[in-house]
C-alpha positions, 0 to 999 in steps of 0.5 A: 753077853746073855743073862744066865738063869735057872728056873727052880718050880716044883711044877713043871708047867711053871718051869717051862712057863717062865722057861720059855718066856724067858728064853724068848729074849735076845739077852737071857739064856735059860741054862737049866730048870729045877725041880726042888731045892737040893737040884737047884742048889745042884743047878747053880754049882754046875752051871754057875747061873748069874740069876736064880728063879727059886719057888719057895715051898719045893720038895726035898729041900724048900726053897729058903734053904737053898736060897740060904747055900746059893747066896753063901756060897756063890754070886749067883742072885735069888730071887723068890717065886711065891704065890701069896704076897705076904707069905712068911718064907719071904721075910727070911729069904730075904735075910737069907740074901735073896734080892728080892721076890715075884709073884707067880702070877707075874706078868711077862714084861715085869719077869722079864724086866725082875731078871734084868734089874737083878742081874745088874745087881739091884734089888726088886725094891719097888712093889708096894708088896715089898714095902709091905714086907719090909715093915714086917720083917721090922716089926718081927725083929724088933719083937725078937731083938727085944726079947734077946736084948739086942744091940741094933745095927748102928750107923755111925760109921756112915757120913751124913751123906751116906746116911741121907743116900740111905734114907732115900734108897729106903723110901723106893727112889733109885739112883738117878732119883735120889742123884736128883734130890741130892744134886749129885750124879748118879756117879757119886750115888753108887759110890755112896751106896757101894759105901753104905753096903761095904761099911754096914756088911750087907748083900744088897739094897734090900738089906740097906733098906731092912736095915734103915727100917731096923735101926729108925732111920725110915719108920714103917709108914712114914712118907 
C-alpha cells in the first residue's frame, strides 16, 4: 500500500521537485500539490494524505496555522519545509504536532527516507539541527512558564522503566537502540514508548523528547 502525500510550497518549481522525486518510488503516491496554507488544509480534507510536506512561510495561510488544523483535525502526519535551520516558526509547529522538519535543501535519498520514518509514525529526531531546536524550544518555555509561574509537566505517573525509555528516546537512540541498552526487545521498547506518550498526553516522539528537555529529565547539552 503506498504512501499517501501532499506537497504544500508556495513555489511551484519546489512542488514539482519534490513532487517528482517523490513519485518516482514504488511506495509513495503524490495525491496533490498546494500552493498555500488555506489549500493544503483543503488537500488534507479531500484526499485524507497519510503525510503532508508543508513549507512554512506560504500566502493566505502560513504553514503553522495550517500545521495547527491538520494535526487537530486529521491523522495525517506534517512535516515542515524551511529554508533556515533554526527558523522560529519551527519551534511552534512542532508543538502545533508537527513531527518534525527538513530543510529545503535536502538531499533525495533523506526526503525520501524523512516520508517513510513519518509515515510509519516515528519522528525526525535525528539531525543535530533538531537537537539544536529542542534546546531552544526549552529555553523559551521555560522563560515563558517562568514568568506564568508555570507548573511543569510531571512524570510521576511513568514507571522507572518508562522514564528510562524516555531519557533514552531523548538523547536520539531509536528503538532497537535503546532495546540494546535496556536488555529488552524492541517489542517491549514500543509498549514502553506507546506508554509514556498515552500516560503524558503527547502526539509523538518529538513532544516525549520536548518534554524531557521541559521537565529536567535530559538537560540541554548533556551527553
Amino acid at each position: 500500500m503506498s504512501i499517501r502525500v501532499v506537497v504544500a510550497d508556495d513555489q511551484e518549481l519546489v512542488r514539482a521537485g519534490f513532487g517528482m522525486i517523490l513519485d518516482a518510488q514504488d511506495d509513495i503516491e503524490v495525491v496533490a500539490e498546494a500552493g498555500d496554507g488555506e489549500e493544503a488544509v483543503a488537500a488534507v480534507r479531500r484526499h485524507t494524505p497519510d503525510v503532508l510536506l508543508l513549507d512554512i512561510r506560504m500566502p493566505v495561510m502560513d504553514g503553522l496555522e495550517a500545521a495547527r488544523l491538520v494535526c487537530a483535525q486529521s491523522g495525517c502526519k506534517v512535516v515542515m519545509l524551511t529554508t533556515f535551520d533554526l527558523d522560529e516558526y519551527v519551534y511552534e509547529a512542532l508543538y502545533a504536532g508537527a513531527s518534525g522538519f527538513l530543510l529545503k535543501d535536502v538531499r533525495r535519498d533523506d526526503l525520501v527516507h524523512a516520508v517513510r520514518v513519518v509515515a510509519a509514525g516515528d519522528s525526525l529526531l535525528a539531525p543535530a539541527v533538531t537537537r539544536r531546536l529542542v534546546a531552544d524550544i526549552v529555553r523559551r518555555r521555560r522563560e515563558r512558564a517562568a514568568a506564568d509561574t508555570a507548573t511543569p509537566q510531571r512524570l510521576d505517573t511513568l514507571t522507572a522503566r518508562e522514564v528510562e525509555t524516555l531519557r533514552l528516546l531523548a538523547r536520539g537512540l531509536s528503538n532497537a537502540e535503546i532495546a540494546t541498552t535496556l536488555f529488552v526487545s524492541e517489542h517491549t521498547v514500543k509498549t514502553h514508548v506507546s506508554n509514556v506518550l498515552g500516560k503524558l498526553a503527547l502526539r509523538d516522539r518529538v513532544q516525549a523528547v520536548i518534554c524531557a528537555y521541559e521537565t529536567g529529565l535530559i538537560v540541554p547539552g548533556s551527553p
